[in-house]
SEMI-145926 format. One line per field, with one value per residue: x, y, z of N, C-alpha, C in turn. Coordinates in Angstrom, 1 decimal. Layout:
! residues N
npx	(X, ...)
npy	(Y, ...)
npz	(Z, ...)
capx	(X, ...)
capy	(Y, ...)
capz	(Z, ...)
cpx	(X, ...)
cpy	(Y, ...)
cpz	(Z, ...)
END
This chain:
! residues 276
npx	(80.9, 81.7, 80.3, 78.0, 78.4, 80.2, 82.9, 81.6, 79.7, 76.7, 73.8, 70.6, 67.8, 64.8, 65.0, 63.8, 61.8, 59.4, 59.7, 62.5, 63.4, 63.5, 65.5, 67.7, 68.3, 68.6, 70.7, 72.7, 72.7, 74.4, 76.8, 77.3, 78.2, 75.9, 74.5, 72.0, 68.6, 66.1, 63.3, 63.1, 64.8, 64.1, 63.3, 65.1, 67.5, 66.6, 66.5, 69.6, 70.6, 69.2, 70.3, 73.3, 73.2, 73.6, 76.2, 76.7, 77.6, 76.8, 75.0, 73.9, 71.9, 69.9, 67.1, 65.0, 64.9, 63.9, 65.3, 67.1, 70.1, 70.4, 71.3, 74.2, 74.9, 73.9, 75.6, 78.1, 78.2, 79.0, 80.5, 82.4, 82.4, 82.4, 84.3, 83.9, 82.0, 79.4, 76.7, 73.1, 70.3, 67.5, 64.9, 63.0, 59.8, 56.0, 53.1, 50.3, 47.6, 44.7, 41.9, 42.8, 41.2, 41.0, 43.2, 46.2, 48.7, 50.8, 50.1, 50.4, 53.6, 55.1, 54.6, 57.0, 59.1, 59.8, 60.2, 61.4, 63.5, 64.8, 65.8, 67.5, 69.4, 70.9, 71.8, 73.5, 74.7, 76.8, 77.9, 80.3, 82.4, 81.6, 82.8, 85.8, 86.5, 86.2, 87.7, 89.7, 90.1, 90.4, 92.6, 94.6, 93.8, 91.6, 88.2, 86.0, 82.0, 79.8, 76.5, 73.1, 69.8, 66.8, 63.7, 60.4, 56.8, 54.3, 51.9, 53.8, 54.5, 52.5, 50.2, 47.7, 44.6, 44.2, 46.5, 48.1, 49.5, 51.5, 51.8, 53.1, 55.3, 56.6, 57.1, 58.4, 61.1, 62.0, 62.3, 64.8, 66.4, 66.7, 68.0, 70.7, 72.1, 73.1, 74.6, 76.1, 77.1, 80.0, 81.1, 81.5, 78.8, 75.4, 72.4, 69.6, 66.1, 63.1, 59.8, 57.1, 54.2, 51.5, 52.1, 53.1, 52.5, 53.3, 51.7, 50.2, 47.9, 44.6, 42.9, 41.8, 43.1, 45.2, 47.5, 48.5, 48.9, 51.2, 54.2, 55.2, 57.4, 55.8, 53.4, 50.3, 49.9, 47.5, 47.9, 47.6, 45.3, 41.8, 39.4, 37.4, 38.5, 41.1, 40.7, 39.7, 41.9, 44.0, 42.3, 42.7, 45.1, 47.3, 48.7, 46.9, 47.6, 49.0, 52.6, 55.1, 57.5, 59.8, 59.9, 59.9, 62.2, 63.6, 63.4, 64.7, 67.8, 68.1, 69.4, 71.3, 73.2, 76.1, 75.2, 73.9, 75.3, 75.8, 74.1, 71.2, 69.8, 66.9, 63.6, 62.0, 59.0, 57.6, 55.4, 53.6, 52.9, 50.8, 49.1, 48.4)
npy	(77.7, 74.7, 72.6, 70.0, 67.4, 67.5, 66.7, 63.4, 61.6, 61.1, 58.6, 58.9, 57.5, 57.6, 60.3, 62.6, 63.9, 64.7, 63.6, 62.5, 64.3, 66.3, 65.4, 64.9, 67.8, 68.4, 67.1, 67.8, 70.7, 70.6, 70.0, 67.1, 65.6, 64.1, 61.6, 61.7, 59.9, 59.1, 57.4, 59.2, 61.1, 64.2, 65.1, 64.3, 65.9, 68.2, 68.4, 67.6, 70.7, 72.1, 71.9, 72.3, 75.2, 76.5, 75.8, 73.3, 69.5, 67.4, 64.2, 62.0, 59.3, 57.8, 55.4, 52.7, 51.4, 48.9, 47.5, 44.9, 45.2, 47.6, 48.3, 47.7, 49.4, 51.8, 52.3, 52.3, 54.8, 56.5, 55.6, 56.1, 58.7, 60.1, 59.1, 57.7, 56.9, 57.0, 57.2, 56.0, 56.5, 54.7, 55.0, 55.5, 54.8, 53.4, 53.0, 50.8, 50.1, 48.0, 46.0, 43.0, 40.9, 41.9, 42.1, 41.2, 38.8, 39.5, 42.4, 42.3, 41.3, 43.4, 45.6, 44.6, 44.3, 46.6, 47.7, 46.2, 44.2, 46.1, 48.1, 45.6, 45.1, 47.1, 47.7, 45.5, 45.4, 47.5, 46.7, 45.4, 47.5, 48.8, 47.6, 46.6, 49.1, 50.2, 48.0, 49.2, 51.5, 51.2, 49.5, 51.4, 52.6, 55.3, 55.8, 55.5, 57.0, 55.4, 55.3, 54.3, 54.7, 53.3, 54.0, 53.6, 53.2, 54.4, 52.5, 50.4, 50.0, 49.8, 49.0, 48.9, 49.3, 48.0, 48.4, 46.1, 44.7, 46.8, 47.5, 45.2, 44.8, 47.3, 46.5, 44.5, 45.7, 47.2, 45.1, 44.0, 46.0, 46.5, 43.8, 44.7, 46.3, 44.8, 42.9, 44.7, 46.7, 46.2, 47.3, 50.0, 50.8, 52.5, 51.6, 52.7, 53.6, 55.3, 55.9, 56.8, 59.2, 60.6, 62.7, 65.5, 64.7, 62.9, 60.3, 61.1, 62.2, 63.0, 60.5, 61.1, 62.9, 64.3, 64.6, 62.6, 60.8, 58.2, 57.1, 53.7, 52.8, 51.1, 51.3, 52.9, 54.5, 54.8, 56.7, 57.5, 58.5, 57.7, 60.2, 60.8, 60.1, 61.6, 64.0, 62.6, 61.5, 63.5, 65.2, 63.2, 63.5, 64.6, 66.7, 67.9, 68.4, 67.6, 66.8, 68.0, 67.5, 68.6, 68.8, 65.6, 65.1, 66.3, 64.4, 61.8, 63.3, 63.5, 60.7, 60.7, 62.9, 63.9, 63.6, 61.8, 59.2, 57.0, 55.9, 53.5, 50.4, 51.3, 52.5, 55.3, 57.4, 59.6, 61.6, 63.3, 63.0, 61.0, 57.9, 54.9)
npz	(-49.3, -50.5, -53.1, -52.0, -53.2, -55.3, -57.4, -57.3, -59.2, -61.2, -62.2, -63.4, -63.8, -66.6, -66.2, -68.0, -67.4, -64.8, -61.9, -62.0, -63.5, -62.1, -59.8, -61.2, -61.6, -59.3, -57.8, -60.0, -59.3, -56.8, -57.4, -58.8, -61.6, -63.9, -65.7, -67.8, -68.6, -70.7, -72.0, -75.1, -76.6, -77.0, -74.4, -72.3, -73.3, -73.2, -70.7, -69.9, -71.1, -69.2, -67.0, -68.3, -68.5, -65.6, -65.4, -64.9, -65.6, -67.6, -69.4, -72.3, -72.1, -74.1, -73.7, -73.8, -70.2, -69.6, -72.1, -72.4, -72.8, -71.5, -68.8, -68.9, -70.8, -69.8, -67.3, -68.5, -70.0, -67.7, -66.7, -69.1, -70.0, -67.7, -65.8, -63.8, -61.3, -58.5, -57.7, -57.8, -59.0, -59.4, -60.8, -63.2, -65.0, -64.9, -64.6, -65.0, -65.1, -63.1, -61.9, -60.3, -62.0, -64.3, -65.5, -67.2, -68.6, -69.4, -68.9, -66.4, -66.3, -67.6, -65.5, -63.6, -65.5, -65.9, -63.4, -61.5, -63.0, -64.7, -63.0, -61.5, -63.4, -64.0, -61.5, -61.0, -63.5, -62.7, -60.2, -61.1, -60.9, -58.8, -56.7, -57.1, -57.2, -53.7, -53.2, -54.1, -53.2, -50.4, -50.2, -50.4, -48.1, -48.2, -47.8, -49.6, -50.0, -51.8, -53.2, -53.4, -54.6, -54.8, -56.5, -55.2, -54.3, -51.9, -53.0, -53.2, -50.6, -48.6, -50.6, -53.1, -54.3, -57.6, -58.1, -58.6, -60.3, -60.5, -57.7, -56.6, -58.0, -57.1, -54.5, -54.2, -55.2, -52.9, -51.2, -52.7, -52.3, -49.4, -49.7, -50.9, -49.8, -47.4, -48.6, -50.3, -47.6, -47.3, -48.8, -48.6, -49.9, -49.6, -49.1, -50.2, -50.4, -51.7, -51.0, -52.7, -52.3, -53.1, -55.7, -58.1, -61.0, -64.0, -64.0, -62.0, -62.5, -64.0, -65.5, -68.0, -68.9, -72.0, -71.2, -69.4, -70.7, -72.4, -74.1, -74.5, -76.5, -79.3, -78.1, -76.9, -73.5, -71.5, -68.5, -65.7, -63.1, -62.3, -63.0, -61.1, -58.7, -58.0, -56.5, -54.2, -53.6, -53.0, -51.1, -49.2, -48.5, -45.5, -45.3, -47.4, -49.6, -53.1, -53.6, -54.9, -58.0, -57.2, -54.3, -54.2, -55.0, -53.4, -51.4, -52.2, -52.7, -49.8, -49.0, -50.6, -50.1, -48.1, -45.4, -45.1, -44.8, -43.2, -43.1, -44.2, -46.4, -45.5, -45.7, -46.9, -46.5, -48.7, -48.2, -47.9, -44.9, -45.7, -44.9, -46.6)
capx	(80.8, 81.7, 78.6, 78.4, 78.5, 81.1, 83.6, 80.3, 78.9, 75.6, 72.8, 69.0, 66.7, 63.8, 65.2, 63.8, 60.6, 58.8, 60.4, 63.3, 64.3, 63.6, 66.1, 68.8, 68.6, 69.3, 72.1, 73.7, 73.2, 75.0, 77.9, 77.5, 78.0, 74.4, 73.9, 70.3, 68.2, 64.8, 62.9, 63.1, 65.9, 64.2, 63.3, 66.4, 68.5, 66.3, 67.2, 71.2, 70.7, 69.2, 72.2, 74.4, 73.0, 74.3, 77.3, 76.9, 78.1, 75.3, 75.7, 72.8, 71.6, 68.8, 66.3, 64.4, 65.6, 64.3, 66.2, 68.4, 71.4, 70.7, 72.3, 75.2, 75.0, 74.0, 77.0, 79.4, 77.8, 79.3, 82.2, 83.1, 82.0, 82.5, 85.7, 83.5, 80.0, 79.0, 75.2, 72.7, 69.1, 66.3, 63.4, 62.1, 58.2, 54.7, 51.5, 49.3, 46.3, 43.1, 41.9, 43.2, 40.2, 41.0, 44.7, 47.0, 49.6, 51.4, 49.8, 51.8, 54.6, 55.2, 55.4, 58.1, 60.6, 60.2, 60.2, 62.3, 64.1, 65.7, 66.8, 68.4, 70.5, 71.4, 72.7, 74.1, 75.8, 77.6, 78.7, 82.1, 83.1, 82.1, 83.7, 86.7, 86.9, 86.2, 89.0, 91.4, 90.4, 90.7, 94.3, 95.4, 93.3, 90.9, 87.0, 84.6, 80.9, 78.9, 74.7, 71.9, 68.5, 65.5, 62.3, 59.3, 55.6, 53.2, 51.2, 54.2, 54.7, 51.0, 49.1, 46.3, 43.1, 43.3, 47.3, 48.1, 51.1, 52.5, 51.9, 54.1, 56.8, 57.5, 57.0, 59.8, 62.4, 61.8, 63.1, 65.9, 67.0, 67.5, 69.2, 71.8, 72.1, 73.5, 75.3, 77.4, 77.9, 81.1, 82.0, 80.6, 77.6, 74.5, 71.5, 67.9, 64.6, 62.1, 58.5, 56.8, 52.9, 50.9, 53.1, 52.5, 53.3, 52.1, 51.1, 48.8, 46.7, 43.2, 43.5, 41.3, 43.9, 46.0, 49.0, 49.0, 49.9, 52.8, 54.2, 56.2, 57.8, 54.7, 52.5, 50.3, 49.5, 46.6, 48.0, 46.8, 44.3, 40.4, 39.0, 36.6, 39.4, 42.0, 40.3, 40.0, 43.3, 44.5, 42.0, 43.4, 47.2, 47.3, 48.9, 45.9, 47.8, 49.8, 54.2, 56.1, 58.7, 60.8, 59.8, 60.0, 63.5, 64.3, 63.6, 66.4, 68.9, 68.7, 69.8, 72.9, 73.7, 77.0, 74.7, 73.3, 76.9, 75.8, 72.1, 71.5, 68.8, 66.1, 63.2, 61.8, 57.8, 57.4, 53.6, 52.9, 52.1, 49.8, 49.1, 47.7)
capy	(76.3, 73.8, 71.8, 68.7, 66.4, 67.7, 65.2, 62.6, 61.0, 60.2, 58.1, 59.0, 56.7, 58.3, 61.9, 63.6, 64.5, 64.9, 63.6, 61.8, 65.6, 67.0, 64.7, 65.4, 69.0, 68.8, 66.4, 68.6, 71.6, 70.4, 69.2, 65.6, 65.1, 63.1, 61.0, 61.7, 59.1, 59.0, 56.6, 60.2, 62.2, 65.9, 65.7, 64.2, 66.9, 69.6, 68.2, 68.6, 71.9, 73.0, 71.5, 73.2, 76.2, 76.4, 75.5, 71.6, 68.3, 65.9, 63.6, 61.8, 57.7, 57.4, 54.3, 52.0, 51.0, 47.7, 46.5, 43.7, 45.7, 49.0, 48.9, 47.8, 51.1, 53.0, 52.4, 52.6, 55.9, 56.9, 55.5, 56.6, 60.0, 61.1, 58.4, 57.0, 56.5, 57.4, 57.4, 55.2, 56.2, 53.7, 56.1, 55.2, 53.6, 53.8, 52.7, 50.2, 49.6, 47.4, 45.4, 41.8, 39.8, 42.3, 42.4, 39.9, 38.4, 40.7, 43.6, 42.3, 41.5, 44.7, 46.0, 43.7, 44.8, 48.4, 48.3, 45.1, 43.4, 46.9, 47.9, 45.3, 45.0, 48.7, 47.4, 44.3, 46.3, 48.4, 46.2, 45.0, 48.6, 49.1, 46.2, 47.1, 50.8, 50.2, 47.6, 50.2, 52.6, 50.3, 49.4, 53.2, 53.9, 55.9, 55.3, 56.5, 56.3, 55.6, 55.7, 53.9, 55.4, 53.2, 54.7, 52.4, 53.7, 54.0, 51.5, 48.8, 49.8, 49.6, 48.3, 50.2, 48.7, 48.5, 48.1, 44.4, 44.3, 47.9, 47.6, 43.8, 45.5, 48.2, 46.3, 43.9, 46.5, 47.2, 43.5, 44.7, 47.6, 45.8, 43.1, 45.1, 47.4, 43.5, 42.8, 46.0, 47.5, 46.3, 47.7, 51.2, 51.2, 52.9, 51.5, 53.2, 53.6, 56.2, 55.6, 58.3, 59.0, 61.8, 63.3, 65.9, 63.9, 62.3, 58.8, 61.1, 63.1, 62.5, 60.1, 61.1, 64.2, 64.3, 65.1, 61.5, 59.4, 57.7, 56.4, 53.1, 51.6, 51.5, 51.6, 54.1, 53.7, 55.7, 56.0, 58.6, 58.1, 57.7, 61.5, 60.8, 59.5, 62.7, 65.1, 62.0, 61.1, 64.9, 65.1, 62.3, 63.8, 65.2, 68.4, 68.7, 69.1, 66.2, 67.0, 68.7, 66.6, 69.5, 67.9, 64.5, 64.9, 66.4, 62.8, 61.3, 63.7, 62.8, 59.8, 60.8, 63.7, 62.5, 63.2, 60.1, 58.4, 55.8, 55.0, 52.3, 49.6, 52.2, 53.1, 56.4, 57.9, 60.9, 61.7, 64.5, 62.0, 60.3, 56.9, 54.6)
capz	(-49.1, -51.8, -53.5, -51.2, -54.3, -56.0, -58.1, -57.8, -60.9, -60.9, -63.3, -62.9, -64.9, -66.2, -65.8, -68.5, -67.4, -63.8, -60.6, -62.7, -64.2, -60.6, -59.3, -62.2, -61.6, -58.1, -57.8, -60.2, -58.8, -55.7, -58.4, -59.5, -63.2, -64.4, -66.7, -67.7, -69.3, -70.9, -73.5, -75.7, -76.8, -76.5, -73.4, -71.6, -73.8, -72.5, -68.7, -69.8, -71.1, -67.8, -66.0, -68.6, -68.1, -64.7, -65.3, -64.2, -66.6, -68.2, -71.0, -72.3, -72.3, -74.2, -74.4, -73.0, -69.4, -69.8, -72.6, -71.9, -72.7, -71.2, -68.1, -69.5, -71.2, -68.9, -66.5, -69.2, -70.0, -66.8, -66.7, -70.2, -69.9, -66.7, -65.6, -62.4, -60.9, -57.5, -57.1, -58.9, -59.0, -59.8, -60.8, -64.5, -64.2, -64.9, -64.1, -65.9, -63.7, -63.6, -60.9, -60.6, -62.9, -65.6, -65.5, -68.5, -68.0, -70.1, -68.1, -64.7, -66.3, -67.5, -64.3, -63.5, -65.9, -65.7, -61.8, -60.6, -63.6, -64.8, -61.7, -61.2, -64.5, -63.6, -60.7, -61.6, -64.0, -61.7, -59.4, -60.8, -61.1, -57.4, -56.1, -57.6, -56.8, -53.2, -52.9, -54.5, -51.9, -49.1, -50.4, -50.0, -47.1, -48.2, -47.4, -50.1, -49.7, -53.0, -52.9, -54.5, -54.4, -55.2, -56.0, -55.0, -53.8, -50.9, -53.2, -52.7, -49.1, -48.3, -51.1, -53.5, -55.2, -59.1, -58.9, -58.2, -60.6, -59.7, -56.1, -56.2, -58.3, -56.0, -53.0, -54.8, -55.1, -51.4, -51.2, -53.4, -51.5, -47.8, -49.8, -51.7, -48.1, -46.7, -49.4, -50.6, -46.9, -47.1, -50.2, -48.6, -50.5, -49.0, -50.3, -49.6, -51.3, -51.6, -51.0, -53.0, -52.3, -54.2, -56.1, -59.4, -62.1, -65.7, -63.3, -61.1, -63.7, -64.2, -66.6, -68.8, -69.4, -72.5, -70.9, -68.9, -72.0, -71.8, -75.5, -74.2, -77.8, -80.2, -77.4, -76.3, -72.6, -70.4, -67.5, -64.4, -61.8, -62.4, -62.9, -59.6, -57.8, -58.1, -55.6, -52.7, -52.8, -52.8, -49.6, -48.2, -48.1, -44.3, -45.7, -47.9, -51.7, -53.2, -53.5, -55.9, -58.2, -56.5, -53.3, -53.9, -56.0, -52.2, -50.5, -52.8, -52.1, -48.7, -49.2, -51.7, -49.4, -47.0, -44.2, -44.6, -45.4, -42.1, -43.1, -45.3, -45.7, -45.0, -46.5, -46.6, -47.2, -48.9, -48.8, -46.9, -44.1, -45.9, -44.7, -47.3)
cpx	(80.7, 80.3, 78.9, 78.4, 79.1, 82.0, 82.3, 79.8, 77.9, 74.7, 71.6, 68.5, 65.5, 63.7, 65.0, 62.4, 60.2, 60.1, 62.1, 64.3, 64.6, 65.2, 67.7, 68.9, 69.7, 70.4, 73.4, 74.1, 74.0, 76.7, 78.0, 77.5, 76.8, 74.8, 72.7, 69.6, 66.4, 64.6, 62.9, 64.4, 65.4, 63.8, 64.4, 67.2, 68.1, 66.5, 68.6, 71.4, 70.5, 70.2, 73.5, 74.3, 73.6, 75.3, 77.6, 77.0, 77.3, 75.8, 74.4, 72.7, 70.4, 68.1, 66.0, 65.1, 65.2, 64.3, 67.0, 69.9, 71.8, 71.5, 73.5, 75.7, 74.6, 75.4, 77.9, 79.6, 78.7, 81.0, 82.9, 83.4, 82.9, 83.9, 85.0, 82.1, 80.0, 77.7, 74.3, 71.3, 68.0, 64.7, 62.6, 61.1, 57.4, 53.9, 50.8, 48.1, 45.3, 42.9, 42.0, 42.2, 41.0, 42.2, 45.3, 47.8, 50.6, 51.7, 50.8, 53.3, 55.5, 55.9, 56.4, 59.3, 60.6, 61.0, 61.0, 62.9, 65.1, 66.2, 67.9, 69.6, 71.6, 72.7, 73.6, 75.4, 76.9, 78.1, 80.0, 82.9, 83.1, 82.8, 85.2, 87.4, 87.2, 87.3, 90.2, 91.6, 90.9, 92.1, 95.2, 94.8, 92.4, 89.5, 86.1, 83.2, 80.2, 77.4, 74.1, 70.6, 67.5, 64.5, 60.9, 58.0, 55.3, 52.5, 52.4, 54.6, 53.5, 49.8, 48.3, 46.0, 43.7, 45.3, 48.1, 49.7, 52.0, 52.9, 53.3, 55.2, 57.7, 57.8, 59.1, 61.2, 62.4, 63.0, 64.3, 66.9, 67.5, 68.4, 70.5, 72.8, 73.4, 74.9, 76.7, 78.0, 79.1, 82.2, 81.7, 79.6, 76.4, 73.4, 70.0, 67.2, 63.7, 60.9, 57.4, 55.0, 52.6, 51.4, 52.5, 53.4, 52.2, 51.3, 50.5, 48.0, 45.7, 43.5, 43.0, 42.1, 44.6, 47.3, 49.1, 49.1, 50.9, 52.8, 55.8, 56.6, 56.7, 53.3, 51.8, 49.5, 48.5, 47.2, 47.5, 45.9, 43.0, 40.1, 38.4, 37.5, 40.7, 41.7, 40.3, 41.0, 43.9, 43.9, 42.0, 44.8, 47.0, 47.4, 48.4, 46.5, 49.0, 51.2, 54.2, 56.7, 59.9, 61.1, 59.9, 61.7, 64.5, 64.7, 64.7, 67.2, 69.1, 69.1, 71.2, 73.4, 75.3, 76.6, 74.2, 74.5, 76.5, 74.7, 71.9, 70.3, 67.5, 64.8, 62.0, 60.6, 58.0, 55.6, 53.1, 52.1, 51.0, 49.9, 47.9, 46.8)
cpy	(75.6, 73.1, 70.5, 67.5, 66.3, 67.0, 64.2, 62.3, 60.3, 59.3, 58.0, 58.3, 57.4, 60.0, 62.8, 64.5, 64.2, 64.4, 63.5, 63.5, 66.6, 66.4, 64.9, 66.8, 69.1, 68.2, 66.9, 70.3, 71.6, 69.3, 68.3, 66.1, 63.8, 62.9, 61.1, 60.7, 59.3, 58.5, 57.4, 61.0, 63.8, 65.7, 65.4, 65.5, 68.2, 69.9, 68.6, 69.7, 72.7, 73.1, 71.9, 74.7, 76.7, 76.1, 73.6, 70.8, 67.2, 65.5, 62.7, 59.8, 57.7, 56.1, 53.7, 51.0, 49.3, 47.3, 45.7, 44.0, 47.2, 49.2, 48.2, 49.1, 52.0, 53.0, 52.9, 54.1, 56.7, 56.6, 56.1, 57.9, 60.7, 59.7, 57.8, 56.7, 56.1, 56.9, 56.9, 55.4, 55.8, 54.6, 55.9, 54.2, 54.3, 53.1, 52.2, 49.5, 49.0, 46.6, 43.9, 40.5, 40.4, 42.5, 40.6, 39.8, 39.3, 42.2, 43.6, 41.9, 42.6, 45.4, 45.3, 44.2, 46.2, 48.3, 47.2, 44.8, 44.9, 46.9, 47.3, 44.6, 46.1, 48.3, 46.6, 44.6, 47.0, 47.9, 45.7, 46.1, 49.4, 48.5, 46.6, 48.7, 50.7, 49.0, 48.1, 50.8, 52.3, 50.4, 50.7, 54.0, 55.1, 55.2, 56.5, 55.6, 56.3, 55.4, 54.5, 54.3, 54.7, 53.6, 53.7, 53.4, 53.4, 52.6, 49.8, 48.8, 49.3, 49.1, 49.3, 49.6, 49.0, 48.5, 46.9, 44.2, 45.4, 47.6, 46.3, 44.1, 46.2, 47.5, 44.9, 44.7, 47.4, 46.3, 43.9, 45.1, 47.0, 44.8, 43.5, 45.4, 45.8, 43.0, 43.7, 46.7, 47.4, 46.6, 49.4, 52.0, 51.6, 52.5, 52.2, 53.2, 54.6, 55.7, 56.7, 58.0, 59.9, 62.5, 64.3, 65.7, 63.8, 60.9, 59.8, 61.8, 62.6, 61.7, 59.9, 62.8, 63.6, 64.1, 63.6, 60.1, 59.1, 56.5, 55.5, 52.3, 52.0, 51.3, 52.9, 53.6, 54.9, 55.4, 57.3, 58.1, 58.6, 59.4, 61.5, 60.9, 60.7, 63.6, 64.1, 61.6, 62.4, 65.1, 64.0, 62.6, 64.6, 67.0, 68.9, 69.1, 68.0, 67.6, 67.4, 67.8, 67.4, 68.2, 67.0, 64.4, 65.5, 64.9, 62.2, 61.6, 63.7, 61.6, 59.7, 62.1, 62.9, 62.9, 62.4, 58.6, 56.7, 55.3, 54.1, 51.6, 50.0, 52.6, 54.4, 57.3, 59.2, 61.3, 62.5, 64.4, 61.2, 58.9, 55.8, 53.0)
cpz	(-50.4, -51.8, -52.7, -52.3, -55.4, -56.2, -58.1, -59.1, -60.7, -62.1, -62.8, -64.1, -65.4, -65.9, -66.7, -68.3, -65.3, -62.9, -61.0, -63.1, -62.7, -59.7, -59.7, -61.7, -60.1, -57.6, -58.9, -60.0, -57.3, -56.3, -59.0, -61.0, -63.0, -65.3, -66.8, -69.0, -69.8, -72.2, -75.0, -76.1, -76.5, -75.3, -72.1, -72.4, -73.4, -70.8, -69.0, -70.4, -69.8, -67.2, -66.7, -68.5, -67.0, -64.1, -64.9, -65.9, -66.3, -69.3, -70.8, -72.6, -72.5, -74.5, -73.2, -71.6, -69.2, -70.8, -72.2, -72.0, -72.5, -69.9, -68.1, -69.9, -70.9, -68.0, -66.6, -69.4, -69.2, -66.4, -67.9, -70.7, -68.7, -66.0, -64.1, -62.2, -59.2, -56.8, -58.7, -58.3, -59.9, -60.1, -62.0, -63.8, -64.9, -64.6, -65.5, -65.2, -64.5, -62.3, -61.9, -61.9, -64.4, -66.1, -66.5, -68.3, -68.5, -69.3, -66.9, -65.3, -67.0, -66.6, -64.0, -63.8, -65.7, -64.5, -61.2, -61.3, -64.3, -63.9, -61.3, -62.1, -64.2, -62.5, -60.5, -62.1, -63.5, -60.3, -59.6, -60.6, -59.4, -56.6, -55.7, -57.4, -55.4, -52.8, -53.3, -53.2, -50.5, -49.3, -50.2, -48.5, -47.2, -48.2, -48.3, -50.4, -50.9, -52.4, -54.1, -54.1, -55.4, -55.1, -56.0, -54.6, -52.9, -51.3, -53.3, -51.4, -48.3, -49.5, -52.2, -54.4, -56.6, -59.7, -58.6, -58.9, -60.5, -58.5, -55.9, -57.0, -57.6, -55.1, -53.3, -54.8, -53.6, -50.8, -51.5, -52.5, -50.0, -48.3, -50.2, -50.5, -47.3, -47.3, -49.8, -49.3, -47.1, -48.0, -50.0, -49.5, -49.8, -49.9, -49.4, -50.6, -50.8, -51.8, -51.8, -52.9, -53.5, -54.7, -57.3, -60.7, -63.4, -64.8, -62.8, -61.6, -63.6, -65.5, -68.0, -69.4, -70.1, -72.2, -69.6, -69.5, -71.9, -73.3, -75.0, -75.9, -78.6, -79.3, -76.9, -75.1, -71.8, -69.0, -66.5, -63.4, -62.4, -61.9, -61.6, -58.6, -57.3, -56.7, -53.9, -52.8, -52.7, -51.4, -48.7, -47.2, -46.7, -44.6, -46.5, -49.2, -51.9, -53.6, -54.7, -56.6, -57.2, -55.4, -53.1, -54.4, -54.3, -51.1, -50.6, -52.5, -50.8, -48.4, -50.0, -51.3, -48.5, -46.1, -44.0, -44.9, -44.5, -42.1, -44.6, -44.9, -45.5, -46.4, -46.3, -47.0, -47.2, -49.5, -48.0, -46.1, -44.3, -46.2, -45.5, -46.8)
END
């Protein structure tokens, strides 16, 4: 059986570390050429070594996804590299919490660009080139389905204390995602969104652990979940242990699989039934 995503060209945001590298691996072990991106150069280059290891095709876009002229460069990336672009997932983020008194303006607009104002350069970006492809194909008769995969949270589908300007970012590219879905069907674009809950990541650490620093530009940012707080939202998850990146980098690919070629618009919780 051939890789179901073979010829495909994809771009993960954010793919050099946790869900983001989870997500790269597996869209190219099922064929796609990745673009892998991360604010870092070693650790996006250690994502396309995996994926050259295995024989799969990555090329690397490093920097900050909101810059004003990254997804410009990210696109091109793809088109330059790999001669097309297929599948566009929205996954770079993090977390800057406080509750609303203690939150700057700065602090919420933050969220913003990471989580709604990239995104939609990304996509912005890559709309003349889909436009354009999918009226070639029409003109010959052929019908190909491209993908976009936003990744949003439980905390912008439902809400959660302490993140006021995360929670209205995600919940924003929510917004996004049914609009695009309205807009591109007719260019056979699928658009969806991933809701991700508990996941094991650098955002859900205890955040008094080293290893949930996050160095955005000359910032250094604490980001994780309150030390108390880690063990009740783990015994909150129904299935009793928060997700894998594995696991969650699974949700996406159902979405850029072509068994979902006819779903669109949709958005999709991965939280091991846990209702927030």
């Amino acid at each position: 059986m051939s890789p179901r995503l073979a010829g495909k060209v994809a771009i993960v945001s954010g793919s050099g570390r946790g869900i983001g590298r989870a997500v790269a691996l597996k869209l190219a072990s099922e064929g796609a050429a990745v673009v892998v991106n991360d604010l870092d150069a070693p650790p996006a280059l250690e994502t396309i070594a995996a994926i050259q290891a295995t024989g799969g095709r990555a090329a690397p876009c490093i920097g900050n996804v909101a810059a004003e002229n990254f997804g410009d460069r990210f696109v091109a990336t793809a088109l330059d590299t790999f001669g097309g672009l297929d599948i566009i997932v929205n996954n770079a983020g993090y977390t800057l919490d406080g509750m609303i008194q203690n939150q700057s303006d700065e602090q919420f607009q933050a969220m913003l660009d990471i989580h709604v104002t990239a995104p939609f350069r990304i996509l912005r970006a890559a709309a003349g080139h889909f436009r354009a492809a999918a009226r070639q194909e029409a003109a010959e008769g052929r019908e190909v389905i491209r993908k976009v995969v936003n990744v949003s949270s439980m905390a912008g589908t439902c809400g959660n204390a302490g993140q006021v300007n995360y929670s209205s970012a995600k919940s924003a590219l929510v917004g996004m995602t049914k609009t695009l879905a309205k807009e591109w069907g007719r260019f056979r674009i699928c658009v969806n969104c991933v809701a991700f809950g508990l996941i094991e990541t650098r955002l859900t650490r205890a955040n008094d652990d080293p290893g949930a620093r996050i160095a955005v530009g000359d910032r250094e940012i604490r980001a994780g979940v309150p030390t108390a707080a880690v063990d009740a939202l783990r015994d909150a998850v129904p299935m009793g242990r928060a997700g894998t990146p594995e696991e969650a980098a699974g949700g996406v690919f159902l979405f850029c699989c072509p068994e979902s070629d006819y779903v669109s618009g949709q958005v999709l919780h991965v939280g091991g039934g846990l209702s927030l």
